[in-house]
C-alpha positions in Angstrom: -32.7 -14.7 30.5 -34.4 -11.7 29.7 -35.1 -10.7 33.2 -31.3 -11.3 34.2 -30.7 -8.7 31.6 -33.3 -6.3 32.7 -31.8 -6.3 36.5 -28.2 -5.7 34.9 -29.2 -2.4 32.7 -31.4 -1.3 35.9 -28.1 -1.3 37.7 -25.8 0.1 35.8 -28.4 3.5 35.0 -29.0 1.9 31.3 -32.5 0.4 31.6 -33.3 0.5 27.8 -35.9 -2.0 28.0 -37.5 -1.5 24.5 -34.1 -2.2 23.0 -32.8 -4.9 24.6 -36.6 -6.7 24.3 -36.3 -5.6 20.3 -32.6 -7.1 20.0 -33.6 -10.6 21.8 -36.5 -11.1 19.5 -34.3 -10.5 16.5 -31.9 -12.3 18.2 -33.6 -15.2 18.3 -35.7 -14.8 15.2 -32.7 -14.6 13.1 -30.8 -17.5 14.9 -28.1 -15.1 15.6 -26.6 -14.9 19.8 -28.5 -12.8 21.9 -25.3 -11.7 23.6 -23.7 -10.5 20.3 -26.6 -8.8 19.0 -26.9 -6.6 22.1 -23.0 -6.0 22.0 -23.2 -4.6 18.4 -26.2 -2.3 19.1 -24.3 -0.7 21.9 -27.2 -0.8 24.6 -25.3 -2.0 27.3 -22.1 -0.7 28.3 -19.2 -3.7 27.2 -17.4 -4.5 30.0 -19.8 -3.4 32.3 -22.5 -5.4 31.2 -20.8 -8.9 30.6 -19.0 -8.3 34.7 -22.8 -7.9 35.6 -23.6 -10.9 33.7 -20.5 -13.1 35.1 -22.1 -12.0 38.7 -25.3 -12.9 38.1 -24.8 -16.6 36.6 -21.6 -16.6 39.3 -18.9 -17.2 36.6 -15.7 -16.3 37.3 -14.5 -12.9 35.9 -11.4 -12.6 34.1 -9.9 -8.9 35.1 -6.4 -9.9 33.3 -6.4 -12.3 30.3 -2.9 -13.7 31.1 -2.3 -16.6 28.9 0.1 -18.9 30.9 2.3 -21.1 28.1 1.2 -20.6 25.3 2.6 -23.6 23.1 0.6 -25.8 25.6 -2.6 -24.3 25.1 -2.2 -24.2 21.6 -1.5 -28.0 21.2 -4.5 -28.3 23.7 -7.0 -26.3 22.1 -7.0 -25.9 18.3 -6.9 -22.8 16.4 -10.1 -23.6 14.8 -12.0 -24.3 17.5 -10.9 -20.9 19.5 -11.4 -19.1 16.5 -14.6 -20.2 15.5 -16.7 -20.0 18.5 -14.5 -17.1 19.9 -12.8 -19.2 22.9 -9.6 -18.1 24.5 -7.4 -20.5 26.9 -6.1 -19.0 29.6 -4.2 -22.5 30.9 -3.6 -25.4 31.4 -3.0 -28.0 34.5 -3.7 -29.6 37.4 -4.1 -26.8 40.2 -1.5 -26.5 41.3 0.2 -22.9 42.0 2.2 -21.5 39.2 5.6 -20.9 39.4 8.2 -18.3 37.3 9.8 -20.6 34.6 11.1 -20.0 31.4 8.6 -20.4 28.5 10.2 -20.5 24.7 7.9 -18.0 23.1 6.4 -16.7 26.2 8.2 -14.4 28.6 5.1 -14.9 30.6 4.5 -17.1 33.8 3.9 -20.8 33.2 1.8 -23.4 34.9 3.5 -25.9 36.5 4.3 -28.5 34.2 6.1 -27.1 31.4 7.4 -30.0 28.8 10.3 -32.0 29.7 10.6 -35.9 28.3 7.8 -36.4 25.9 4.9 -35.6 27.3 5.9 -35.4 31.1 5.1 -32.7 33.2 7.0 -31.7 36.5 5.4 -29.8 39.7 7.6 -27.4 41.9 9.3 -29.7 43.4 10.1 -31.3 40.7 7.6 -34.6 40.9 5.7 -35.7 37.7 2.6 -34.3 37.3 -0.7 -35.9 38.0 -1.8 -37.5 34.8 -3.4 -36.2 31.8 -6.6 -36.7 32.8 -6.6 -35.0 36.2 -5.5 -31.8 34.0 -8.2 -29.1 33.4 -8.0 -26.3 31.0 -9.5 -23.0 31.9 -11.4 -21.0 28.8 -12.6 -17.6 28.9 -15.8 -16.7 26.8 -18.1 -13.3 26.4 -21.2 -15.3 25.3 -22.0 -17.9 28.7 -25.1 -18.7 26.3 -23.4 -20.4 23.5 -24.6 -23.5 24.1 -22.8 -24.9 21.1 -19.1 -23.9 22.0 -19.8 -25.1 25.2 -20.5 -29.0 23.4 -17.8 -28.6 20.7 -15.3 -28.0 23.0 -16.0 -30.6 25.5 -16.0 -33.2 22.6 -12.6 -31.7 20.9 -10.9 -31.7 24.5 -9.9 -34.3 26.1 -10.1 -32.9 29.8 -11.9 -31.2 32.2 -13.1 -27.2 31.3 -13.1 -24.4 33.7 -15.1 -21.9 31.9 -14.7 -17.9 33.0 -15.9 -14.8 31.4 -14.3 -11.6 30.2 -15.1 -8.3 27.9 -15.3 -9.5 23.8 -12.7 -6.9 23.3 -10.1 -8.4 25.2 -11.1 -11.7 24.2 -10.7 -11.4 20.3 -7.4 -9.8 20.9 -6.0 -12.5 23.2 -7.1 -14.7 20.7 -5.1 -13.5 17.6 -2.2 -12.9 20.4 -2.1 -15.8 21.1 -2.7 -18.2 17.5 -2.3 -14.8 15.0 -3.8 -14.1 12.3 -5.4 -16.6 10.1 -4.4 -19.5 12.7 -7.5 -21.7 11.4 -6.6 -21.9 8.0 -2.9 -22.1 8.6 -3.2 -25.0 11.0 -5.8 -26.8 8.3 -3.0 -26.1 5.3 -0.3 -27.5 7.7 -2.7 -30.7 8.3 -2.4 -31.1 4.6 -6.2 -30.8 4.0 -5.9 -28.8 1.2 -2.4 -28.6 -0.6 -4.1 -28.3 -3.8 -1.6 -25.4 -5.5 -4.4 -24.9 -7.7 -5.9 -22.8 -5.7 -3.3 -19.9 -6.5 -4.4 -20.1 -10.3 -5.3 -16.3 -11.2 -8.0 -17.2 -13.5 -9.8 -18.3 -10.5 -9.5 -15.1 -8.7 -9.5 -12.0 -10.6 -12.3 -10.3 -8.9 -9.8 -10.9 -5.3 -12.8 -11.0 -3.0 -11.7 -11.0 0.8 -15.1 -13.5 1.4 -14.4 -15.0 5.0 -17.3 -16.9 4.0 -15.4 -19.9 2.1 -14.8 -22.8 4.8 -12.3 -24.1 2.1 -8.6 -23.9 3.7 -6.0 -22.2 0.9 -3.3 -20.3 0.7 -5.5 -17.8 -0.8 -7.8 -17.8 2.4 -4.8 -17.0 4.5 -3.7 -14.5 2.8 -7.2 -12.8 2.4 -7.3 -13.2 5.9 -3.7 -11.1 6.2 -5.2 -8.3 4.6 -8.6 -8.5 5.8 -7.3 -7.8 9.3 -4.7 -5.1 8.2 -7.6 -3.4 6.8 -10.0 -4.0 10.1 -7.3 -2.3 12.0 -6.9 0.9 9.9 -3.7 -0.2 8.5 -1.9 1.6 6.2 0.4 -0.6 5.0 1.7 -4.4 5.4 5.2 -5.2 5.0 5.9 -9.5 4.5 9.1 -9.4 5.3 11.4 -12.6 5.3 13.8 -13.3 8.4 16.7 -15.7 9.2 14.3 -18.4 10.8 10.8 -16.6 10.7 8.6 -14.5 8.2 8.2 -11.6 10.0 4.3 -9.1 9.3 4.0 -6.2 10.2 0.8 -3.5 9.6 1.5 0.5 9.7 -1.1 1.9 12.1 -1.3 5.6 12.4 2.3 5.8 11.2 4.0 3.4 13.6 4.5 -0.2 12.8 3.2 -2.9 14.9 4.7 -6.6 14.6 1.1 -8.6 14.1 1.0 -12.2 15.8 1.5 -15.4 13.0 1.1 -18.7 13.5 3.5 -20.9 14.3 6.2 -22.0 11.7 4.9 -19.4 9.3 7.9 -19.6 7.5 7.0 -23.0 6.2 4.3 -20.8 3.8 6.4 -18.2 3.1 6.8 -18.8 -1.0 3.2 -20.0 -1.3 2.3 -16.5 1.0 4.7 -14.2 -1.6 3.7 -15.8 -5.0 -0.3 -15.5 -4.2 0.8 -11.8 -3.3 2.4 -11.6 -6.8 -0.6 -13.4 -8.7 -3.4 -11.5 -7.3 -0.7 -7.8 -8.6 -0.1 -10.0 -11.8 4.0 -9.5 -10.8 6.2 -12.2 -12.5 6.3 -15.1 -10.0 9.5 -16.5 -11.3 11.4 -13.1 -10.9 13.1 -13.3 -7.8 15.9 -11.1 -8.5 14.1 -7.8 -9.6 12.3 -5.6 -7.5 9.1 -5.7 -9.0 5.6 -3.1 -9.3 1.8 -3.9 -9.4 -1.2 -3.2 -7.8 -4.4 -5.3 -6.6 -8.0 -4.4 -6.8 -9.9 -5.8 -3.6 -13.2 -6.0 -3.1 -14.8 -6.2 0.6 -18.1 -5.9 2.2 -19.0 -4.2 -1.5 -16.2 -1.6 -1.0 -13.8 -1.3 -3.4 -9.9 -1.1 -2.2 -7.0 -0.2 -4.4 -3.6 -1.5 -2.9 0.6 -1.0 -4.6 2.6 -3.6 -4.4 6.1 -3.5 -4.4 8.6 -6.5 -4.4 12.1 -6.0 -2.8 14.5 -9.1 -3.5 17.0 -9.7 -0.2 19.3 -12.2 1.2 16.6 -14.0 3.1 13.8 -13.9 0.5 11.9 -11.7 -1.1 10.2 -8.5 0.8 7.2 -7.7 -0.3 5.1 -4.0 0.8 1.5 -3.3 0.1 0.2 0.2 0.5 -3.8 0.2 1.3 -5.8 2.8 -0.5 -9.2 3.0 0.2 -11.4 4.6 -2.6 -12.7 7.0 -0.1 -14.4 10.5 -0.5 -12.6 13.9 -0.2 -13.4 16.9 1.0 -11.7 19.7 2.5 -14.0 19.2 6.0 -12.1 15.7 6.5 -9.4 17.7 6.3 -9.5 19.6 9.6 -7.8 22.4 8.6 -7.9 25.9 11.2 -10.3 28.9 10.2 -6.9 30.7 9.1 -5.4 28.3 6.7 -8.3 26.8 5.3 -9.4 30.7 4.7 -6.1 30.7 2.2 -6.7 27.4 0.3 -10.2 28.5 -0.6 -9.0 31.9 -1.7 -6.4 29.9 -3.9 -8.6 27.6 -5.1 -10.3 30.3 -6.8 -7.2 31.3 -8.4 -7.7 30.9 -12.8 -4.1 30.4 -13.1 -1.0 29.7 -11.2 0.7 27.0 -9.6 0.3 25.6 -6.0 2.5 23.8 -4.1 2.2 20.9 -1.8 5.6 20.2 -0.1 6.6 17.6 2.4 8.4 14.0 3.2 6.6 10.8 2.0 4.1 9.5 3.4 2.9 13.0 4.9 -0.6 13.2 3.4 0.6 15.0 0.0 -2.1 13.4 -2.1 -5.0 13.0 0.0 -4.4 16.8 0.3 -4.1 17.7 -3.5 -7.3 14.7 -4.4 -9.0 16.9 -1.7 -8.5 20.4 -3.6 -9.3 18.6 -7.0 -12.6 17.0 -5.9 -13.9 20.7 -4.6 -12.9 22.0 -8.0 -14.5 19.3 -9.9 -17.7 20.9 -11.5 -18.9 19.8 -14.8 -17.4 23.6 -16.6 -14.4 22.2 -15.6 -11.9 20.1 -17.3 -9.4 18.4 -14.7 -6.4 16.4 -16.2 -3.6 14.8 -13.9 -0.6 13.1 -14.8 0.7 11.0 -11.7 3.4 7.7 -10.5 1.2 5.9 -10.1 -2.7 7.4 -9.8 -3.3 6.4 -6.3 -7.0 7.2 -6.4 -9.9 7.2 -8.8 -11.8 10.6 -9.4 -15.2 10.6 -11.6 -15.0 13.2 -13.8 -10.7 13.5 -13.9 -9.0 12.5 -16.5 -6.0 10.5 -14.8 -2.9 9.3 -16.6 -0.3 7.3 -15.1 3.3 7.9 -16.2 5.0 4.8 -17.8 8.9 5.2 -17.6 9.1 1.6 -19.8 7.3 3.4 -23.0 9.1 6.7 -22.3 5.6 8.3 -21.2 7.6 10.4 -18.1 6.4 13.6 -16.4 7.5 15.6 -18.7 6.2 14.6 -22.1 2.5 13.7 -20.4 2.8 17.3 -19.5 3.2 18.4 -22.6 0.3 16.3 -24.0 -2.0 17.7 -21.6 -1.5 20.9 -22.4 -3.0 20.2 -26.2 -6.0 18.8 -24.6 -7.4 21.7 -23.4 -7.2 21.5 -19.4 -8.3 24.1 -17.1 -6.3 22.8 -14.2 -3.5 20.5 -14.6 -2.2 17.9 -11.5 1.5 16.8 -11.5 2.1 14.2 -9.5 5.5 15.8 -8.1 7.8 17.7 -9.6 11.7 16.1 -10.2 13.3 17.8 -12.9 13.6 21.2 -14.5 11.7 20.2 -17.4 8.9 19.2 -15.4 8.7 22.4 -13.6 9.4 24.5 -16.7 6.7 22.7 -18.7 4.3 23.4 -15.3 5.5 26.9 -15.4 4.6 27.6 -18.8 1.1 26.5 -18.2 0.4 28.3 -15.5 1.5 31.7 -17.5 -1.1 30.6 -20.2 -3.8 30.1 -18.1 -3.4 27.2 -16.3 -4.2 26.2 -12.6 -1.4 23.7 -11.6 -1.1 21.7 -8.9 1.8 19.3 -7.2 4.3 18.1 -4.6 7.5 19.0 -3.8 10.0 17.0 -1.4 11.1 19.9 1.0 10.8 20.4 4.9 8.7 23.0 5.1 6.5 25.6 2.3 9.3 28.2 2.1 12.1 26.0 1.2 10.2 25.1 -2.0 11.2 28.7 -3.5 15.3 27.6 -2.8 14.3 23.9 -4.1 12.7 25.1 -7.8 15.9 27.6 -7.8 18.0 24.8 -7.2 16.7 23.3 -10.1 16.9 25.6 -12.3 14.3 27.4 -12.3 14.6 30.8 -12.9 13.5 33.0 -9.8 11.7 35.6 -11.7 9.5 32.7 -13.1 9.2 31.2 -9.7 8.0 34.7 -8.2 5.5 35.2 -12.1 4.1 32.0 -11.8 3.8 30.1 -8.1 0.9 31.3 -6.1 1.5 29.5 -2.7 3.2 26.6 -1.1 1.7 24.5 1.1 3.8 22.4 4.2 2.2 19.5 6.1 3.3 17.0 8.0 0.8 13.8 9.7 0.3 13.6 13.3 -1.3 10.9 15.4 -4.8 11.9 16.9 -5.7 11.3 20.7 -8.1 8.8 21.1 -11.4 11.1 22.7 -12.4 8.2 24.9 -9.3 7.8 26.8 -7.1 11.3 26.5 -6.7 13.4 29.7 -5.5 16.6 30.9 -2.0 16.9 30.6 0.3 18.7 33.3 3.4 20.6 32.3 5.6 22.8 33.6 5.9 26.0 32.6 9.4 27.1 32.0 9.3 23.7 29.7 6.5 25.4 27.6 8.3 28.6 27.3 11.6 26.7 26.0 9.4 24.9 23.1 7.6 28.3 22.3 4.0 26.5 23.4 1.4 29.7 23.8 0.6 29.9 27.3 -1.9 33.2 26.3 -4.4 31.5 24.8 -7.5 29.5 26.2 -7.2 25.7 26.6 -5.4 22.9 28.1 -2.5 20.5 26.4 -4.2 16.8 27.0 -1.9 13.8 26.9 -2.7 10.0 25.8 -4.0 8.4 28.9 -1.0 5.9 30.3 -2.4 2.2 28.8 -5.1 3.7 26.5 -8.6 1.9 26.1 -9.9 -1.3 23.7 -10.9 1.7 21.1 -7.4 2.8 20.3 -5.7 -0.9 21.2 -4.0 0.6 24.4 -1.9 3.2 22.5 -3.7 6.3 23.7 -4.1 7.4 19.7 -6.6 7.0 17.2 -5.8 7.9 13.4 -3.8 11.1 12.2 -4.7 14.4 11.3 -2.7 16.7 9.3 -1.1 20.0 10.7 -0.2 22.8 7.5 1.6 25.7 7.0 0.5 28.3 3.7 3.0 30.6 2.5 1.5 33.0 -0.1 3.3 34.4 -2.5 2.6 38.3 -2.3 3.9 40.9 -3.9 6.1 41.8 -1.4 7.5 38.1 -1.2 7.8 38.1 -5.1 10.3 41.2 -5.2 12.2 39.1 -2.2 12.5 35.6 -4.3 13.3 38.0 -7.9 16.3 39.6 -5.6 17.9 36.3 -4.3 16.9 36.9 -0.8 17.5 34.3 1.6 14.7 31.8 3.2 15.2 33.9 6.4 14.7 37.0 5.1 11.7 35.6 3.4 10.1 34.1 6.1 10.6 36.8 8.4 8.5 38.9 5.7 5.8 36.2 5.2 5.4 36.4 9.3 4.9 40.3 8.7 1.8 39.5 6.5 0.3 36.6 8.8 2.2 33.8 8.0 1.7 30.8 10.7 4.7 28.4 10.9 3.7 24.3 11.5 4.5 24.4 15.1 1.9 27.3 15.5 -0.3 25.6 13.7 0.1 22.2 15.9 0.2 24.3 18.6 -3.6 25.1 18.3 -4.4 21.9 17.4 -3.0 20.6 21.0 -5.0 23.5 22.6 -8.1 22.1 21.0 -7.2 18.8 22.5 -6.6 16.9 19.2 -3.0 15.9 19.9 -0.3 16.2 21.9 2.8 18.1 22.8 5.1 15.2 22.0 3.8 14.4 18.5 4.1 18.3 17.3 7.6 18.7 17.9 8.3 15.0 16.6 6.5 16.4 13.5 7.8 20.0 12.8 11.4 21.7 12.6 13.1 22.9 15.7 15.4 25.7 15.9 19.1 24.7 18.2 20.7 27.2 20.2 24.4 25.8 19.9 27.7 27.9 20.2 25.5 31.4 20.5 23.7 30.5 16.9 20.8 28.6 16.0 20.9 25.6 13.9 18.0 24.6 12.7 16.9 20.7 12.4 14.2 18.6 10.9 12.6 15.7 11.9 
């Protein structure tokens, strides 16, 4: 075995013998597959490696993981079984030449044979099919070694195997494609195994462990596994959402959703899947009517994960959102920001007094930003107090309150307790009334470094937002320091993104730079297994800092307009969003497309410009 290995990394320029001798050993001294353990320490190349290995033991390789009627193969081979030793069917029948035919949930290519009276199969022409037994089923593995998937499935499979190979990544993704997510435990619940209801008792649970580890089929398994995954992925959020005929999940990944793949008859689960949701946020399960609030404290592989819940009632059933927040560490590094801006936010986070703005839609990276400018002022001479709905993340050393509208603890009157506790810098979750913002605009003229969000579309229009409140502009001009825009952008993936071609009268119209050094790049068409095939991987944030300067002060004290006042912040250095995504395309972090999808664009219509947001 060893040997075969040896030849493969001497052929693909990766002859690492020491490691791959060191990861067999371990391999086999910890009972673990050999073929797994050299996957995770990255010696070989993936794909690379396991084609070489197909070769060598001449097993077929799989270059395109079509699965050819699905239902079929799922009544053929069980969830468990794929699941657990990792096996994907690729299809079922007798040999004979597929054919274009309709499949009910698969738009795909079928064998020959689809279903028609019972258990009868046709051919082409329209014959019966050979019998059951003449049918073989064709299974694609990474790990031609395991020995004990090989057994298990002869002996749960009542027909010939054709066994193949292809990369893990593609594997484990056909595999949830095909059964979804949590298929084993759903098909075990189904089975009625374990119908025990007991198992959604929240004095059993309170730590809510995500332990894959329990072989004990629940409710409470399956939905572990639901967020498990979500999590895996780098989702964002989940959203359970009830349908007609179906219950419909779907995971926010780098701002887009993506429809996940369920089981089967999901919707048979659907109350048990909602209440467990609403016992492990300790929501009222007999509430249907009422949107509903709560949160859950998860706890996997020893990290700890704060997730909102939020309960929508509709026709169909009730909705239910969770928003993933991982207790993760912030610093203004992770926050990417160009030489120029980030020269301003550390200027103004020396700043003793005043207030700073962060302004932009939900979900734009508002308070990952402001937790970021807290944590670097966080010293032990310090004393940080924050008032927010509701504190998304925990910060040793800040005092955090969370504002309770049902006991009539609101912005405004946690504000004003603050202030008697003797804070140096004060957070406010956002600002939405004037006597939020006068209370923060008090504070800052005693001393006070204030921070907090505003719901505009870009930093200047947060000096025409606190007017329109009522703020007065002379207080507006005394007491705000700077406002910072952002919006969220998705990131190329760096193992897949290419040079991008475009022409340049098209540049010129968008205002790209076409002085400066460096090359737009573009997600490559299909992506790669890192990014799952989008071409992106995570966001970044692109800014834009308007300082309030004197000369910008006398503007907002005389009523000038946002024009007037941006054409003066431009005069002292201001950079607008676009610029600033601009230079993060040069430097070949994103693209083109996802700048002006992200930042306001200004319409020549009729001989004037209009300008729009998106």
């Amino acid at each position: 075995m060893k040997e075969i290995f040896l030849k493969i990394a001497e052929r693909n320029g990766e002859p690492e013998i020491a490691g791959i001798e060191k990861a067999i050993t371990e391999a086999a001294m910890g009972q673990r597959s050999i073929i797994e353990e050299l996957l995770n320490r990255e010696i070989f190349n993936e794909e690379e490696f396991l084609e070489g290995l197909a070769e060598e033991l001449d097993i077929t390789w799989e270059k395109d993981l079509k699965t050819i009627n699905k239902r079929k193969l799922r009544e053929v081979c069980s969830a468990q079984l794929a699941l657990k030793h990792r096996l994907l069917p690729l299809s079922f029948g007798d040999g004979s030449e597929l054919i274009e035919e309709e499949d009910p949930d698969d738009a795909s290519n079928t064998l020959a044979g689809s279903e028609t009276n019972g258990n009868e199969d046709l051919q082409e022409n329209g014959a019966p099919a050979p019998p059951s037994g003449k049918m073989r089923l064709r299974i694609a593995t990474y790990d031609p070694f395991n020995f004990l998937a090989r057994q298990t499935a002869s002996q749960m499979i009542d027909c010939p195997i054709e066994w193949s190979m292809a990369s893990r990544t593609r594997i484990l993704q056909g595999i949830q494609e095909l059964y979804g997510v949590g298929a084993d435990t759903f098909e075990q619940i189904l089975a009625g195994r374990d119908l025990d209801m007991e198992s959604l008792d929240v004095d059993r649970d309170e730590a809510n462990v995500l332990d894959d580890d329990d072989e004990e089929a629940s409710v409470v398994k399956f939905v572990n596994q639901i967020i498990r995954e979500a999590l895996e992925q780098r989702a964002t959020d989940i959203h359970v959402e009830p349908l007609h005929d179906d219950l419909r999940i779907r995971y926010r990944i780098d701002g887009m959703l993506h429809d996940i793949a369920v089981p089967e008859n999901i919707r048979a689960l659907q109350s048990s899947v909602i209440a467990r949701l609403k016992i492990m946020s300790k929501l009222d399960i007999a509430e249907r009517r009422l949107p509903q609030d709560g949160r859950i404290n998860l706890s996997l592989d020893d990290q700890q994960i704060d997730v909102r819940v939020a309960t929508i009632p509709t026709v169909e059933g009730e909705s239910v959102s969770l928003r993933l927040l991982n207790q993760e560490k912030f610093n203004l590094d992770r926050l990417g920001m160009i030489d120029h801006t980030r020269d301003r936010v550390e200027e103004l986070l020396k700043m003793s007094n005043g207030i700073v703005l962060i302004t932009g839609p939900t979900g734009s990276g508002k308070s990952t930003t402001l937790y970021t400018f807290l944590s670097e002022l966080n010293k032990p001479e310090t004393r940080i107090v924050t008032i927010e709905d509701p504190v998304e993340n925990k910060l040793d050393g800040v005092m955090q309150i969370a504002v309770k509208p049902e006991i009539d603890l609101t912005f405004a009157r946690g504000l004003r307790s603050i202030l008697r506790g003797d804070p140096n810098i004060v957070m406010i979750g956002e600002m939405r009334d004037l006597e939020t913002a006068e209370i923060a605009v008090r504070a800052s003229l005693t001393g006070h470094l204030v921070f907090s969000t505003l719901h505009t579309n870009d930093s200047i229009g947060g000096i025409s937002r606190l007017t329109d409140m009522g703020v007065e502009p002379f207080l507006v001009s005394a007491s705000v320091r700077a406002f910072l825009a952002q919006r969220l952008v998705r990131r190329l993936c760096p193992s897949c993104k290419v040079p991008g071609e475009y022409p340049a009268d098209y540049l010129e119209s968008i205002g790209f730079p076409t002085n400066l050094e460096g090359q737009p790049s573009v997600a490559a068409e299909g992506g790669c297994e890192r990014c799952r095939q989008s071409g992106y991987l995570g966001r970044l944030a692109i800014y834009e800092v308007c300082l309030v300067t004197p000369a910008i002060e006398d503007l907002i004290v005389t009523g000038a307009s946002t024009a007037q006042i941006k054409e003066k912040a431009i005069e002292e250095g201001f950079i607008t969003m676009r610029e600033y995504g601009w230079q993060k395309v040069l430097s070949g972090d994103t693209t083109v497309e996802e700048v002006l999808a992200a930042t306001t664009v200004e319409l020549n219509v009729g001989g004037k410009k209009h300008v729009l947001s998106t």
